[in-house]
Each structure stands twice: as structure tokens, then as C-alpha cells.
C-alpha positions as CSV (number, residue, x, y, z in Angstrom):
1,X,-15.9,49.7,12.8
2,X,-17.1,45.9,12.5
3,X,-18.4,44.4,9.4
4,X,-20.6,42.6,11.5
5,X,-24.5,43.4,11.7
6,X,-25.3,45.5,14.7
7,X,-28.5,43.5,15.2
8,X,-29.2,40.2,17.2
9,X,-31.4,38.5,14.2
10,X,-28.9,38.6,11.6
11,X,-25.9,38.2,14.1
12,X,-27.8,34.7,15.0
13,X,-28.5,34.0,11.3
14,X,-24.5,34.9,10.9
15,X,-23.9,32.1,13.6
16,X,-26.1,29.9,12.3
17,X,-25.0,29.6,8.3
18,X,-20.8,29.5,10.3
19,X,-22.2,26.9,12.4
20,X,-23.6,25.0,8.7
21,X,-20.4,25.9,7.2
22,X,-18.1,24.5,9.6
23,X,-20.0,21.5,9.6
24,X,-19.8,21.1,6.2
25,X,-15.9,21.5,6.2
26,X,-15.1,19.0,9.0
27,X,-17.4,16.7,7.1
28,X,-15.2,17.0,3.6
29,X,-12.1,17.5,6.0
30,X,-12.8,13.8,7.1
31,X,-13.2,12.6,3.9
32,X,-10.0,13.3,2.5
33,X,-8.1,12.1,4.8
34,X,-10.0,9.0,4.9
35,X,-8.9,8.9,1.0
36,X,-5.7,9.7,2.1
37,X,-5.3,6.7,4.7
38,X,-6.6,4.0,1.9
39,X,-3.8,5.7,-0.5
40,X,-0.8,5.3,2.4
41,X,-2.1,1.9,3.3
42,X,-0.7,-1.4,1.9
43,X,-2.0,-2.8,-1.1
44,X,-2.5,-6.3,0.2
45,X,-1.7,-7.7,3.9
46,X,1.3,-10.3,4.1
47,X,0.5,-12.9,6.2
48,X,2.8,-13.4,9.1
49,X,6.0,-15.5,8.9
50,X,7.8,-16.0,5.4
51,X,5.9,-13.4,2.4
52,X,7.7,-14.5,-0.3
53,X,9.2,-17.3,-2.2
54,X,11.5,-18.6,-4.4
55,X,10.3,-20.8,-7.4
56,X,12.7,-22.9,-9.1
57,X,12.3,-24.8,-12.8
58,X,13.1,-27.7,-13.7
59,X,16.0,-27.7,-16.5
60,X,17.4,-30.8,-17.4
61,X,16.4,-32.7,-14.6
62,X,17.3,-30.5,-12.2
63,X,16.2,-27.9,-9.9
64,X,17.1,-24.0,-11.2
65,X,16.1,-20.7,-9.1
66,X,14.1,-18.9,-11.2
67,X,12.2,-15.6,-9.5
68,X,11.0,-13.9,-6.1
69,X,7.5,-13.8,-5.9
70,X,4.9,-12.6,-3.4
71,X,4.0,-16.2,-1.3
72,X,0.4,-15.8,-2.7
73,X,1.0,-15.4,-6.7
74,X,0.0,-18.0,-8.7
75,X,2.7,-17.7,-11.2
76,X,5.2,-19.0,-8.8
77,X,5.9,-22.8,-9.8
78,X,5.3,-25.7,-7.7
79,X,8.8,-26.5,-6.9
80,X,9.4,-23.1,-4.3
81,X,11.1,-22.5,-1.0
82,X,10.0,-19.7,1.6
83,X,11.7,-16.5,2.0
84,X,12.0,-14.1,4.8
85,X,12.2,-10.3,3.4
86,X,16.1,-10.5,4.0
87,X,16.2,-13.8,2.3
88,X,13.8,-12.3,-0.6
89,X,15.9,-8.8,-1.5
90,X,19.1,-10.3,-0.9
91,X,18.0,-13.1,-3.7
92,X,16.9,-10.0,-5.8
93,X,19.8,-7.6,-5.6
94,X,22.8,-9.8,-5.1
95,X,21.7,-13.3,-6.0
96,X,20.4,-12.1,-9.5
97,X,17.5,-13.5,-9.2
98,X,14.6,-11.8,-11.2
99,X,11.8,-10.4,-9.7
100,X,8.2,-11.9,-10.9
101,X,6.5,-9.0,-13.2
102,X,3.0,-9.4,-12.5
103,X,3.1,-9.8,-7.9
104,X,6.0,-7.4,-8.0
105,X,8.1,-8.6,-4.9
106,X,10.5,-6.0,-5.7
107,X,8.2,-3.1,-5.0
108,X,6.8,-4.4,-1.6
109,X,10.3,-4.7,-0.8
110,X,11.3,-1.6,-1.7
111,X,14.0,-1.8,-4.3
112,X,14.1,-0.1,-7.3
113,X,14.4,-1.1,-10.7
């Protein structure tokens, strides 16, 4: 035995409200994973070439390395030398160089604290 009404006008109305329904969940279906996508994506775009650099103070009259940072932070001092990612993790895990707090090269690059 179906549960389905035996009669054309409600089986149309049936179809119709499914038709509604479905609608309705392909619509909310394609919001979330529009939410989802912003969420995976990156939270800023590097631009090409070198994204990080190295910004040195001056200590006694001469240059010091100081910390990574993102190439656009503004924290980074004015004396600074551009990094490729190698360059940029290898200075942070094996030259002990600190990472800046606020850009946080250390977190695009993946290393954890």
C-alpha cells in the first residue's frame, strides 16, 4: 500500500510543494558551500615573486636581522632584504629569527609555534 494520494490533484500538488522544496535546498546547499570556499581560501593574496622579508635594525652602527615578515607589513623596518618561502622558514626555524606578531609569516608558512 502507498502513502501516496490516489488522486491526480493532490499527487500534482505533492509534486509541486517537492519541486518548491528541492529548490529551496539546492538554494541553501549553494550557500554553504559558498561560505565554505571563502573559509578554505587564503586570507590575503601574495604577490608573485619574493612574499616575505627580512627587516634588519640598526644596533650600534650596524646592520642586525631582526624578524620575517609578510613583504606588505608595515612593521617591517626600512633596512629589509626579500625572501623566497624557503629563504623565509628556514630564517624562522633554523636561523632563529623571530617571526613578526602582528603579519604572522609563520602561519602563512605553515610552521607552528
Amino acid at each position: 500500500m502507498s502513502d501516496l494520494p490516489p488522486d491526480l490533484p493532490r499527487l500534482r500538488t505533492l509534486e509541486h510543494w517537492l519541486v518548491l522544496s528541492l529548490e529551496r535546498v539546492r538554494h541553501q546547499i549553494a550557500e554553504v558551500e559558498t561560505r565554505e570556499a571563502a573559509l578554505r581560501a587564503p586570507l590575503r593574496q601574495l604577490q608573485e615573486g619574493p612574499g616575505w622579508v627580512l627587516s634588519f635594525l640598526s644596533e650600534g652602527g650596524r646592520l642586525v636581522a631582526d624578524s620575517v615578515h609578510i613583504c606588505d607589513c608595515r612593521l617591517a623596518a626600512r633596512h629589509r632584504k626579500l625572501l623566497s618561502r624557503d629563504e623565509a622558514r628556514r630564517a624562522l626555524t633554523d636561523g632563529g629569527i623571530r617571526a613578526c606578531g602582528i603579519c604572522r609569516p609563520d602561519s602563512e608558512l605553515g610552521i607552528l609555534d
